[in-house]
Structures are given as structure tokens and as C-alpha cells.
C-alpha positions in Angstrom: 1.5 -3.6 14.5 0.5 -0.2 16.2 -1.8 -0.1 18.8 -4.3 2.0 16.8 -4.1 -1.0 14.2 -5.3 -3.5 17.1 -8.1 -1.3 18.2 -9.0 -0.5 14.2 -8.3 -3.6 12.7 -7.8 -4.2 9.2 -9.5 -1.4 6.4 -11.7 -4.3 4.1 -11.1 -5.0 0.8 -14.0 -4.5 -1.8 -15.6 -7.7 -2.9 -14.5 -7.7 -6.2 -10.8 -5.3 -7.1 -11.9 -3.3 -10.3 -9.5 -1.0 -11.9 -10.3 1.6 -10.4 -9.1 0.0 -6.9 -6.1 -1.0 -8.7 -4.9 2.8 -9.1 -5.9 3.8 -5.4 -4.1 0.6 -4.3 -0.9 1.1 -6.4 -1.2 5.0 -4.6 -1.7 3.5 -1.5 1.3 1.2 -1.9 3.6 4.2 -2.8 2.5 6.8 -0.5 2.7 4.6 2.5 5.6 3.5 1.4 9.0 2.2 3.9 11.2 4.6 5.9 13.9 3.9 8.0 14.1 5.3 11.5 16.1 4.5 14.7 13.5 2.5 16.1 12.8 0.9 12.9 10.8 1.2 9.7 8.0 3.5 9.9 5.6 5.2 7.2 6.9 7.6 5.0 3.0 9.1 5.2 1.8 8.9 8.8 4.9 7.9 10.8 3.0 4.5 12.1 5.2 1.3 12.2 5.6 0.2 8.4 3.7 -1.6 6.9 0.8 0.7 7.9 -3.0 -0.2 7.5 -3.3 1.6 4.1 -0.1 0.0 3.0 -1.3 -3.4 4.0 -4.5 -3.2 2.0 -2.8 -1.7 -1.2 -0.9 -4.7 -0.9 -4.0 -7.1 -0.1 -5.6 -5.6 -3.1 -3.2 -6.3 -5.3 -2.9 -9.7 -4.1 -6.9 -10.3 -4.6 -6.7 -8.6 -8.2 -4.1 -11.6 -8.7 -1.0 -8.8 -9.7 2.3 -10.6 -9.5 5.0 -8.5 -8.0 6.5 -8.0 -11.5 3.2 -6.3 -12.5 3.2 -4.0 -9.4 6.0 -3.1 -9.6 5.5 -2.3 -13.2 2.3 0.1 -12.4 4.5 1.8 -9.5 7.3 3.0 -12.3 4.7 3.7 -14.7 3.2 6.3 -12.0 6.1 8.0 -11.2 7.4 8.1 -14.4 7.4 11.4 -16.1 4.6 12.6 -17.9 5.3 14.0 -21.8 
């Protein structure tokens, strides 16, 4: 975990994952998603040592909103799938 993640702690999670949260998670999820580096994997979005916060609450969303990884992974093709 990055130092700024100590001193920040974890972003909360709403009390109940609607819908809604489900798309910004799934984003989330995507955006921050693995890169690898010399020193290791870091965020494709903000560089910090992967998983990052926003990554890690996508994730925890997802989790909450009982998603299985089959299901996620699911929503993340059907996002960057092409449009007709």
C-alpha cells in the first residue's frame, strides 16, 4: 500500500450498492486497472502501487453488491465492447 493510502485510508462504500454504484464501480475497476513496471504493478490511472484506493473500492463494491467474478467480468466486456 502507498503511503498516501495509510494517511487516507480506505474511500467508504455506500450503505447499500445500487446500480448506479455498480457502473461507477465497474469504471472504477477498469480505469485503475494493473500495469506492469520495473518496480512492480502500478495503476494504469495514477501511477500508485496497484491495486490503488479507487481500484480497491470498485472491487469492494462489487463484492458488497454480491457480483461473482463471472458477472464482473461480464459488465467489464460489455463496457468496452463496441457500441452499434
Amino acid at each position: 500500500m502507498d503511503s498516501i493510502d495509510e494517511i487516507l485510508g480506505e474511500l467508504p462504500l455506500p450503505p447499500y450498492v445500487t446500480a448506479e454504484n455498480v457502473g461507477f464501480a465497474i469504471k472504477a475497476v477498469t480505469v485503475h486497472a494493473a500495469e506492469q513496471w520495473p518496480d512492480g504493478q502500478r495503476c494504469r490511472n495514477d501511477r500508485a502501487p496497484h491495486p490503488c484506493r479507487l481500484h480497491r473500492w470498485g472491487r469492494r463494491a462489487l463484492d458488497q453488491r454480491g457480483l461473482t467474478d463471472r458477472q464482473v467480468q461480464l459488465l467489464i466486456a460489455g463496457q468496452t465492447a463496441p457500441h452499434r
